[in-house]
N, C-alpha and C positions, 0 to 999 in steps of 0.2 A: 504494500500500500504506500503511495506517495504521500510527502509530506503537507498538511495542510498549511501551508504559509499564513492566511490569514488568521486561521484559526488561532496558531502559533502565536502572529504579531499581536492579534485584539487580546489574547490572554496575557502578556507578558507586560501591554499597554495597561491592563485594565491594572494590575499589581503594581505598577507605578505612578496611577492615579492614587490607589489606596493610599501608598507611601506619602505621596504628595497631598492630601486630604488631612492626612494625619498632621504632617510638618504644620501647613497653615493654621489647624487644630490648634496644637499645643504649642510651638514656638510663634505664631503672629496671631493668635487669639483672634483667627478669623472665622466662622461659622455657617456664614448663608450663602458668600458664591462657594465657597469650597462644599456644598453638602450638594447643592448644584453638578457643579463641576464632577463630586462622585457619582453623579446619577447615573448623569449623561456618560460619563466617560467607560463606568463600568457595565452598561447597555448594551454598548458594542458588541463587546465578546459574546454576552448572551443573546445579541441578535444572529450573531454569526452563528454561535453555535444552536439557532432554532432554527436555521438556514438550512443543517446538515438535516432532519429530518421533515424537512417541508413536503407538502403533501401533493405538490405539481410543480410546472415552471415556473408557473406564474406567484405562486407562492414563496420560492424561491426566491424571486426576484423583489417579491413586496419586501421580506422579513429583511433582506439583505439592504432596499431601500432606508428603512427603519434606523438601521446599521449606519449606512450614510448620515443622516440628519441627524443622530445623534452622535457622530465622530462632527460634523461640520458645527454644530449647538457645543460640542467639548471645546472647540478649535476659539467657538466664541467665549466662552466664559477665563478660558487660558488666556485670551487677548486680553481682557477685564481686568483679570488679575495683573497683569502686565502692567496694564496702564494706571493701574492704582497704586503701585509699589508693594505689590503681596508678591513679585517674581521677579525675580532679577534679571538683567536681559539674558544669562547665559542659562539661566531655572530655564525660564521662557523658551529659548530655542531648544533646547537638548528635547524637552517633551511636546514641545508643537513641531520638531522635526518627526519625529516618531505618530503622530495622529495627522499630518501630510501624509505621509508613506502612507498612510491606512487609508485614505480617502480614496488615495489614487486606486491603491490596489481594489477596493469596493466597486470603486466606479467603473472601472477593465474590467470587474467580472460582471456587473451587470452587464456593460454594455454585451459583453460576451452572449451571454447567457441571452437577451435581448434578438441578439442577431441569429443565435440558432432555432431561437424559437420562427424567427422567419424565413427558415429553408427549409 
């Protein structure tokens, strides 16, 4: 069986939200975009992975849409924190480099997934 990349990256992503929920938690005594920010961020992976037992294409392709919006709603609340000083620019980049890579990859398999439904 081949490796599921995404499956991989949203789960590995969603554990460094946690980390990062945490830190804002108890070191910047921040509470409501970080409980945000875990929502969305840790949705991902469990979109992904209701993606593996979807019950059509088109199901597929909803659960993984899901997936999208709430990697692109993480990517917002990350910029938030940014702009407010709860993330350092280098916070900032190391984990919105990491939730780019996931959008993209999402969006290449929809599209994928998209186009074969139309052959």
């Amino acid at each position: 069986m081949r490796e599921n990349v995404i499956k991989n990256k949203s789960f590995e992503f969603a554990i460094r939200i946690v980390k990062l929920y945490q830190y804002l938690c108890n070191d910047k005594k921040e509470f409501v975009l970080s409980k945000q920010l875990l929502r969305s961020g840790t949705s991902v992976g469990a979109m992904v992975r209701e993606s593996e037992h979807s019950e059509s294409k088109a199901d597929f392709i909803h659960k993984l849409s899901i997936a999208q919006k709430e990697i692109n709603e993480t990517i917002y609340w990350l910029e938030l924190l940014k702009a407010t000083d709860y993330l350092t620019q280098e916070q900032f980049e190391s984990i919105n480099n990491n939730a780019t890579e996931i959008i993209k990859l999402i969006t290449s398999i929809i599209k994928t997934a998209k186009s074969n439904i139309n052959h």
